[in-house]
Gaussian input, Z-matrix of N, CA and C with variables (Angstrom, degrees):
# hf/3-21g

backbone

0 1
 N
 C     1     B1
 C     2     B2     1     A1
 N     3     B3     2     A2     1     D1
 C     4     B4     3     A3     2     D2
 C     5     B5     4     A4     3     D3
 N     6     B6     5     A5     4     D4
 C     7     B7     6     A6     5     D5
 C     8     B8     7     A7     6     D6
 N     9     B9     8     A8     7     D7
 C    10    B10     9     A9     8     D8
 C    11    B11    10    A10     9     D9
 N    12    B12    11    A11    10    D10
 C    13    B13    12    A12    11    D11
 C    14    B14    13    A13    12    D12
 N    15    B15    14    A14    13    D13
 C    16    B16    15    A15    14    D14
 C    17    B17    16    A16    15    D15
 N    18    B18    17    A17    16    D16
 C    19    B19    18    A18    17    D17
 C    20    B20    19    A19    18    D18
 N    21    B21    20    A20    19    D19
 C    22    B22    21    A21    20    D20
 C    23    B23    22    A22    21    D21
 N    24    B24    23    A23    22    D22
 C    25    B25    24    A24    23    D23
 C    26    B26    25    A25    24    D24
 N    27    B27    26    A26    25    D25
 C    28    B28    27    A27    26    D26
 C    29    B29    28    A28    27    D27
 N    30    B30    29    A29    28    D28
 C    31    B31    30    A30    29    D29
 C    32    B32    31    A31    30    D30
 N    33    B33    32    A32    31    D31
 C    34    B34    33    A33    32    D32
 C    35    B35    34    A34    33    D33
 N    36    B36    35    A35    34    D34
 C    37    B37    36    A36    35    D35
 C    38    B38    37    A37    36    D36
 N    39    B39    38    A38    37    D37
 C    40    B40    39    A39    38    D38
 C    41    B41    40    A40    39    D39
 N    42    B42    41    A41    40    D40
 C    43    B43    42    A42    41    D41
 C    44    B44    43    A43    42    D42
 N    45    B45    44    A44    43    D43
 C    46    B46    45    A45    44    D44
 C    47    B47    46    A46    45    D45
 N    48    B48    47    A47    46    D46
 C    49    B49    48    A48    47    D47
 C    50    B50    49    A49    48    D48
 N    51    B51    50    A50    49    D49
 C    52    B52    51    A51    50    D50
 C    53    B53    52    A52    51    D51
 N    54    B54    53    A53    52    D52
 C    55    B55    54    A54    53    D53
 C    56    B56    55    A55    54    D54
 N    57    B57    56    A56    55    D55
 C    58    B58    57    A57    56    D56
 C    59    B59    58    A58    57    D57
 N    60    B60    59    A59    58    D58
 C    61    B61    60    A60    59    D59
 C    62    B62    61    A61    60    D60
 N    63    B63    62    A62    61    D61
 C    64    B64    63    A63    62    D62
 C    65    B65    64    A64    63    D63
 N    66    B66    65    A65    64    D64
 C    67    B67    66    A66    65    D65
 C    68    B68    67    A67    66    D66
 N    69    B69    68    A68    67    D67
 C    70    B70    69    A69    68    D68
 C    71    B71    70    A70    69    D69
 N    72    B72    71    A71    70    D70
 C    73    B73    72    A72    71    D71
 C    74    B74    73    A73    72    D72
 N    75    B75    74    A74    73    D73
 C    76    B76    75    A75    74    D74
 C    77    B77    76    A76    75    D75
 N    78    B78    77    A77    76    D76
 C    79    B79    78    A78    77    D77
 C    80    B80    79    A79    78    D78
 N    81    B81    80    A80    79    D79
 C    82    B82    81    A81    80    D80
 C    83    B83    82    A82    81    D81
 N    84    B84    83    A83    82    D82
 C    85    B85    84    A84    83    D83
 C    86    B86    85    A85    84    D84
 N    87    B87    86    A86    85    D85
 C    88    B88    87    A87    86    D86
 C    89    B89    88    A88    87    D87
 N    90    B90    89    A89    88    D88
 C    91    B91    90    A90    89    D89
 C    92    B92    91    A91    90    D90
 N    93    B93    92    A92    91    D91
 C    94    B94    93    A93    92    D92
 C    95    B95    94    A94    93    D93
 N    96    B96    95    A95    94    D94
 C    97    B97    96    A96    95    D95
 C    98    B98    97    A97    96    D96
 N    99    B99    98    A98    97    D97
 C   100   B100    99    A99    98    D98
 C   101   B101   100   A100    99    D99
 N   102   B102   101   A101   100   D100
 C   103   B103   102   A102   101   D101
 C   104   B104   103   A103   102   D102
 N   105   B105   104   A104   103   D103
 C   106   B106   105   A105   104   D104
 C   107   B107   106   A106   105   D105
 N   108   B108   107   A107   106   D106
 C   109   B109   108   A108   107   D107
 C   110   B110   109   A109   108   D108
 N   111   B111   110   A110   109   D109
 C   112   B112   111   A111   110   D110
 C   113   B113   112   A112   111   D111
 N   114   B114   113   A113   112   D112
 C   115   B115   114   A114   113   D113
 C   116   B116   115   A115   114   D114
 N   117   B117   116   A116   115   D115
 C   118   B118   117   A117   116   D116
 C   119   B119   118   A118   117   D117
 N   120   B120   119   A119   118   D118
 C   121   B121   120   A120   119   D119
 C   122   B122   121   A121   120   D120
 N   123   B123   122   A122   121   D121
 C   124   B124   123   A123   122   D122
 C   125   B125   124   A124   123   D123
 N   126   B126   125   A125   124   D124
 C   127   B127   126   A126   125   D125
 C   128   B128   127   A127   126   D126
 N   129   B129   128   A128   127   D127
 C   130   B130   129   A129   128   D128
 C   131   B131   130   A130   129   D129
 N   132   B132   131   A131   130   D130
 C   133   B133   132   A132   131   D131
 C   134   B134   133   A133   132   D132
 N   135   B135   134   A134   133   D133
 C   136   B136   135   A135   134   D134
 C   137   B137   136   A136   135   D135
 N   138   B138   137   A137   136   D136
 C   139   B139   138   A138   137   D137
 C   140   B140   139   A139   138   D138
 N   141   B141   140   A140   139   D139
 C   142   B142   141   A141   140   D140
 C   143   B143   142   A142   141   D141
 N   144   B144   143   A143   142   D142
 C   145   B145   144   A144   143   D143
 C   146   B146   145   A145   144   D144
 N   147   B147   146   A146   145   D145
 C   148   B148   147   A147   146   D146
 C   149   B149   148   A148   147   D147
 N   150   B150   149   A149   148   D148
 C   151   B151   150   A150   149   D149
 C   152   B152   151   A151   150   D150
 N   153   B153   152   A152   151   D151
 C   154   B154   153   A153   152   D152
 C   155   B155   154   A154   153   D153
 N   156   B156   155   A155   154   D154
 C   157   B157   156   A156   155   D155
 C   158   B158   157   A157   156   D156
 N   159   B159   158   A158   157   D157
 C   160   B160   159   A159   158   D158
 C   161   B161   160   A160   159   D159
 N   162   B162   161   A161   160   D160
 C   163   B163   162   A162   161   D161
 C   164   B164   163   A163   162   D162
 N   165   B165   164   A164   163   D163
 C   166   B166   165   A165   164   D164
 C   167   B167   166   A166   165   D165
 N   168   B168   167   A167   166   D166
 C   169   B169   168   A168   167   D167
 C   170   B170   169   A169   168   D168
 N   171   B171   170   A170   169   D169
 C   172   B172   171   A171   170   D170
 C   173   B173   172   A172   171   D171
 N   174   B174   173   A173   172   D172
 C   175   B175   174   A174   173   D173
 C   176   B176   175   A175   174   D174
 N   177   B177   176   A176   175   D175
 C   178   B178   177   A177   176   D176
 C   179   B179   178   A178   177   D177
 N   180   B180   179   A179   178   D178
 C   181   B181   180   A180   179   D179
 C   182   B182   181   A181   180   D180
 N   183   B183   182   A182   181   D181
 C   184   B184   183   A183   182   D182
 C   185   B185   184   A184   183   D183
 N   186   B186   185   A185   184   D184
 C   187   B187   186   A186   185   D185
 C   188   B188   187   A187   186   D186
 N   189   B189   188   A188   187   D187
 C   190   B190   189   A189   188   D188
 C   191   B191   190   A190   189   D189
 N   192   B192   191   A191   190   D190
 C   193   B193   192   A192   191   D191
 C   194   B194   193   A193   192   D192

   B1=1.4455
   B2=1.5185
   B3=1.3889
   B4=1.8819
   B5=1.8897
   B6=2.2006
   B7=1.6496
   B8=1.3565
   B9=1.3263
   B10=1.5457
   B11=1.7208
   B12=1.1802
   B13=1.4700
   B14=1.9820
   B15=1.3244
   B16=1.5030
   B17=1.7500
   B18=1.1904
   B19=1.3971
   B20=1.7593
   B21=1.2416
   B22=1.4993
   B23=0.9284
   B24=1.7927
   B25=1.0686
   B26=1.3455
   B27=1.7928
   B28=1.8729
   B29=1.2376
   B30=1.6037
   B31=1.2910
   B32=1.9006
   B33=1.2730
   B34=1.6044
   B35=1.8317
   B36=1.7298
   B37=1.1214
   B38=1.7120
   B39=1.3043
   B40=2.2578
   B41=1.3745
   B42=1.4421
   B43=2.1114
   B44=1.2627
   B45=1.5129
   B46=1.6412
   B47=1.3881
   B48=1.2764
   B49=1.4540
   B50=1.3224
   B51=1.4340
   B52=1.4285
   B53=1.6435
   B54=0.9823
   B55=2.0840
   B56=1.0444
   B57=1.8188
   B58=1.3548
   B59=1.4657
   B60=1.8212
   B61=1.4359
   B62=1.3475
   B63=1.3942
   B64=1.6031
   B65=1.8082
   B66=0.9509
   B67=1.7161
   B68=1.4922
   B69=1.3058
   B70=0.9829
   B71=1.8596
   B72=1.6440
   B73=1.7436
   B74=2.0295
   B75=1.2544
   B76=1.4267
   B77=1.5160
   B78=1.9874
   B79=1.6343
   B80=1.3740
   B81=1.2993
   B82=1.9488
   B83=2.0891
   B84=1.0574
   B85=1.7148
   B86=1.3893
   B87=1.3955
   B88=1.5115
   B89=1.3394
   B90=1.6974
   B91=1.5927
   B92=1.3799
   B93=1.0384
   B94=1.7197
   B95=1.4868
   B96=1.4678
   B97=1.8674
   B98=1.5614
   B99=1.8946
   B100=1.3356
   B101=1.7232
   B102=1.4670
   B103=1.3424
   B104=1.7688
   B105=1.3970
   B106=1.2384
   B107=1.2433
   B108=1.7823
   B109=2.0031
   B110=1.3982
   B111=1.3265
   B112=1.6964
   B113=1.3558
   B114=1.3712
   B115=1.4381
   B116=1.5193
   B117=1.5992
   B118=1.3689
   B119=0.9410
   B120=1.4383
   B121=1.7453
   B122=0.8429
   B123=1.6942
   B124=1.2944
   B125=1.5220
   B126=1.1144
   B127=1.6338
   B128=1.7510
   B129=1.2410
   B130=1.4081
   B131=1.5032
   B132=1.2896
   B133=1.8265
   B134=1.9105
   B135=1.0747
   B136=0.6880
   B137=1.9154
   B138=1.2176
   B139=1.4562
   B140=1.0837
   B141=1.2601
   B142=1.6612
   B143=1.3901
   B144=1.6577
   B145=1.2719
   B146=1.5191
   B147=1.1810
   B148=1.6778
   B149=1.4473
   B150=1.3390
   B151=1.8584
   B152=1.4091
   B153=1.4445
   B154=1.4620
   B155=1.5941
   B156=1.5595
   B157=1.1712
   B158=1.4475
   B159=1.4502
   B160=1.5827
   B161=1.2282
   B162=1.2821
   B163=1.4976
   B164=1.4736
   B165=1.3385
   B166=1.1347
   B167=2.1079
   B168=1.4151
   B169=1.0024
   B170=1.3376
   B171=1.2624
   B172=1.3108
   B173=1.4641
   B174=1.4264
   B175=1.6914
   B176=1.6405
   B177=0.9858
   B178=1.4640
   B179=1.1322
   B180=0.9772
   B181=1.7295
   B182=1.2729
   B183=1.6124
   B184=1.5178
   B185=1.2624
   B186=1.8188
   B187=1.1719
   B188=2.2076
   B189=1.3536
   B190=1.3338
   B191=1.6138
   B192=1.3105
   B193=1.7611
   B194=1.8965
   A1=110.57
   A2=103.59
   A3=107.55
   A4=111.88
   A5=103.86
   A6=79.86
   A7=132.34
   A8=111.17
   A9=143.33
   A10=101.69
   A11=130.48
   A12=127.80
   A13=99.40
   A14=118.34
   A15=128.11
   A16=94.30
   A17=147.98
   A18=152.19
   A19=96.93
   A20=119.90
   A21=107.88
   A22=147.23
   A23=110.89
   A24=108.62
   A25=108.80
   A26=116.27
   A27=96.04
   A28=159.52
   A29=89.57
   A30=98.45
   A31=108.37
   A32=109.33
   A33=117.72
   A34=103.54
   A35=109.74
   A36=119.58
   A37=129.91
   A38=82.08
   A39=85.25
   A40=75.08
   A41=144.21
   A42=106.25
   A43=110.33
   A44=126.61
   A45=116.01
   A46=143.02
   A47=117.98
   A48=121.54
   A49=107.85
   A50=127.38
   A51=131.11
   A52=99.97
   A53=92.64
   A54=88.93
   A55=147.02
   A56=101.50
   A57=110.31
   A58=122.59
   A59=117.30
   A60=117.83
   A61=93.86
   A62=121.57
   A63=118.35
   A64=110.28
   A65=97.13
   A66=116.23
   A67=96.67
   A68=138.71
   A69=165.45
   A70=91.88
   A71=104.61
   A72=95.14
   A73=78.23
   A74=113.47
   A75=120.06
   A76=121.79
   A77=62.87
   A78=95.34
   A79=110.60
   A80=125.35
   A81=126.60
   A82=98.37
   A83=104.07
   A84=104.56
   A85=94.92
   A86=118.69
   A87=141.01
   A88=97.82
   A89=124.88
   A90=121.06
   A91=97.50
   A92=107.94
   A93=139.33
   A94=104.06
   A95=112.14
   A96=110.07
   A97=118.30
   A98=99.31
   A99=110.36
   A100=140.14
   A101=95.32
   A102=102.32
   A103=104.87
   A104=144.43
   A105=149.33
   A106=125.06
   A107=101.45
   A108=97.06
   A109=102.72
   A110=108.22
   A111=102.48
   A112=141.92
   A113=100.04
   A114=121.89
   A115=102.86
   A116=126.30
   A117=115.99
   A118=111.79
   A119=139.04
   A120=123.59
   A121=129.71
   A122=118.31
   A123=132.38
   A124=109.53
   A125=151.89
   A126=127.55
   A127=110.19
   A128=105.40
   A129=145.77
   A130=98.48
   A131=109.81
   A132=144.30
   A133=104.81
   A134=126.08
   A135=142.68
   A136=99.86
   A137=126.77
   A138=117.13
   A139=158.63
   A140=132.80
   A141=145.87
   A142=106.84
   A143=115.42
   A144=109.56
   A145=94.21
   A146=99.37
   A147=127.47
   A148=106.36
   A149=96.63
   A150=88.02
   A151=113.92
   A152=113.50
   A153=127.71
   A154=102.71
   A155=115.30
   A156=128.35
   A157=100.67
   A158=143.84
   A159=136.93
   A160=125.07
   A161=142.81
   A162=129.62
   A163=109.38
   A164=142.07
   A165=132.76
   A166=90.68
   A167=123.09
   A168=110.45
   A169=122.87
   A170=114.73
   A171=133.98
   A172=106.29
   A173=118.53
   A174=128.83
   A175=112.78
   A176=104.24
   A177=110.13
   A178=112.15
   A179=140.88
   A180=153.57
   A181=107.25
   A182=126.84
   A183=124.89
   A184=112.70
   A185=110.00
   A186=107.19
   A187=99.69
   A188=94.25
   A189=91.90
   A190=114.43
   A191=116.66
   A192=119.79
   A193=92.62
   D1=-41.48
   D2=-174.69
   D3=-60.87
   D4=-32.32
   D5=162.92
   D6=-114.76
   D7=35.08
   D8=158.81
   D9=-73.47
   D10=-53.80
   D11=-170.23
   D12=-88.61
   D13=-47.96
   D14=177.13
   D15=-50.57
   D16=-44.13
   D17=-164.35
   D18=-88.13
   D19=-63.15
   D20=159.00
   D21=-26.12
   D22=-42.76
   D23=-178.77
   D24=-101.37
   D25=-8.79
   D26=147.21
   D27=-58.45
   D28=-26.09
   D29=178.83
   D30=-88.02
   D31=-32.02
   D32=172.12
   D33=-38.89
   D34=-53.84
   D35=168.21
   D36=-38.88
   D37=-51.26
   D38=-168.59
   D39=-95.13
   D40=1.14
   D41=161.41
   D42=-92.62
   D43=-31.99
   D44=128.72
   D45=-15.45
   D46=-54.13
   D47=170.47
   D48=-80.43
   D49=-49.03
   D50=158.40
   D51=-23.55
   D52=-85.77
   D53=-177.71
   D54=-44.51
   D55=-40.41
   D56=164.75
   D57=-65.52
   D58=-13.14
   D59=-176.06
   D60=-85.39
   D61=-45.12
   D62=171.57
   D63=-30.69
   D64=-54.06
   D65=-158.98
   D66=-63.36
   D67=-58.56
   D68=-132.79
   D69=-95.80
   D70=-46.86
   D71=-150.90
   D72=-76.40
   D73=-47.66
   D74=155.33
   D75=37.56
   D76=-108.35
   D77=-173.09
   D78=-73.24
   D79=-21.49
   D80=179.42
   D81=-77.26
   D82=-24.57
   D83=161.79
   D84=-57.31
   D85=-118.98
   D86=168.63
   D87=18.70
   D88=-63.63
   D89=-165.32
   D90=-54.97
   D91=-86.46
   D92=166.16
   D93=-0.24
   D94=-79.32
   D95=-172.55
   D96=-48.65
   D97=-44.10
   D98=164.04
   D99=-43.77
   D100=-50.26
   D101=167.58
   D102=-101.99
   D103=58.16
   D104=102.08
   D105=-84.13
   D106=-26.95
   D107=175.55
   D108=-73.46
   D109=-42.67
   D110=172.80
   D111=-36.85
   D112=-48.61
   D113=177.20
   D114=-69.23
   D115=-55.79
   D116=-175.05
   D117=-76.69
   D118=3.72
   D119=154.56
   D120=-94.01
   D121=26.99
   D122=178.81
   D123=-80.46
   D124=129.82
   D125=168.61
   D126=-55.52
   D127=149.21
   D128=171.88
   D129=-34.51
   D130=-79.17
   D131=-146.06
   D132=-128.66
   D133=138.24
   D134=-174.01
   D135=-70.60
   D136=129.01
   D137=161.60
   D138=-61.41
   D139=76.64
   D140=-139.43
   D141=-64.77
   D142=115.91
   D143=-171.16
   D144=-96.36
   D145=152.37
   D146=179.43
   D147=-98.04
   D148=122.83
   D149=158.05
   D150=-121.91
   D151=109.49
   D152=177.23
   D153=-66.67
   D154=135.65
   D155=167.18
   D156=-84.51
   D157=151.98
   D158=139.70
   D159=-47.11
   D160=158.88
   D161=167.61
   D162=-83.11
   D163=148.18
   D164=-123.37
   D165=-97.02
   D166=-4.65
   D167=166.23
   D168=-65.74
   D169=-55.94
   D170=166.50
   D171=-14.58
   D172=-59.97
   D173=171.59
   D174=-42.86
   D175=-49.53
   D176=-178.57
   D177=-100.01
   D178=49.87
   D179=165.23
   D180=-85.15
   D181=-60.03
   D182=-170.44
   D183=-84.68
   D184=15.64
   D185=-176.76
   D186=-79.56
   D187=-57.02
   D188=-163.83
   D189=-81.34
   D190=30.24
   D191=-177.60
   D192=-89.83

């Protein structure tokens, strides 16, 4: 009986480790995809701000209301 339960609990063991490598190859996916979607939704280039002048009528518009 003692290597009826000793054999049980080897194999109980490596379907444990079986799983936990499952678990493991897993969750290092999940990290991984996460921090590559991350990274590529970063922008490229920094965003070049524009500064539009008015055309100089525009300035004098609220002059004559």
């Amino acid at each position: 009986m003692d290597s009826q339960t000793r054999a049980m609990s080897t194999q109980v063991s490596s379907l444990d480790r079986t799983l936990a490598a499952a678990l493991a190859a897993f969750s290092m996916f999940v990290v991984g995809y996460t921090a590559v979607r991350v990274y590529l939704a970063q922008p490229a280039t920094t965003a070049d701000v524009t500064n539009v002048t008015p055309h100089q009528a525009t300035l004098w518009s609220e002059l004559g209301k």
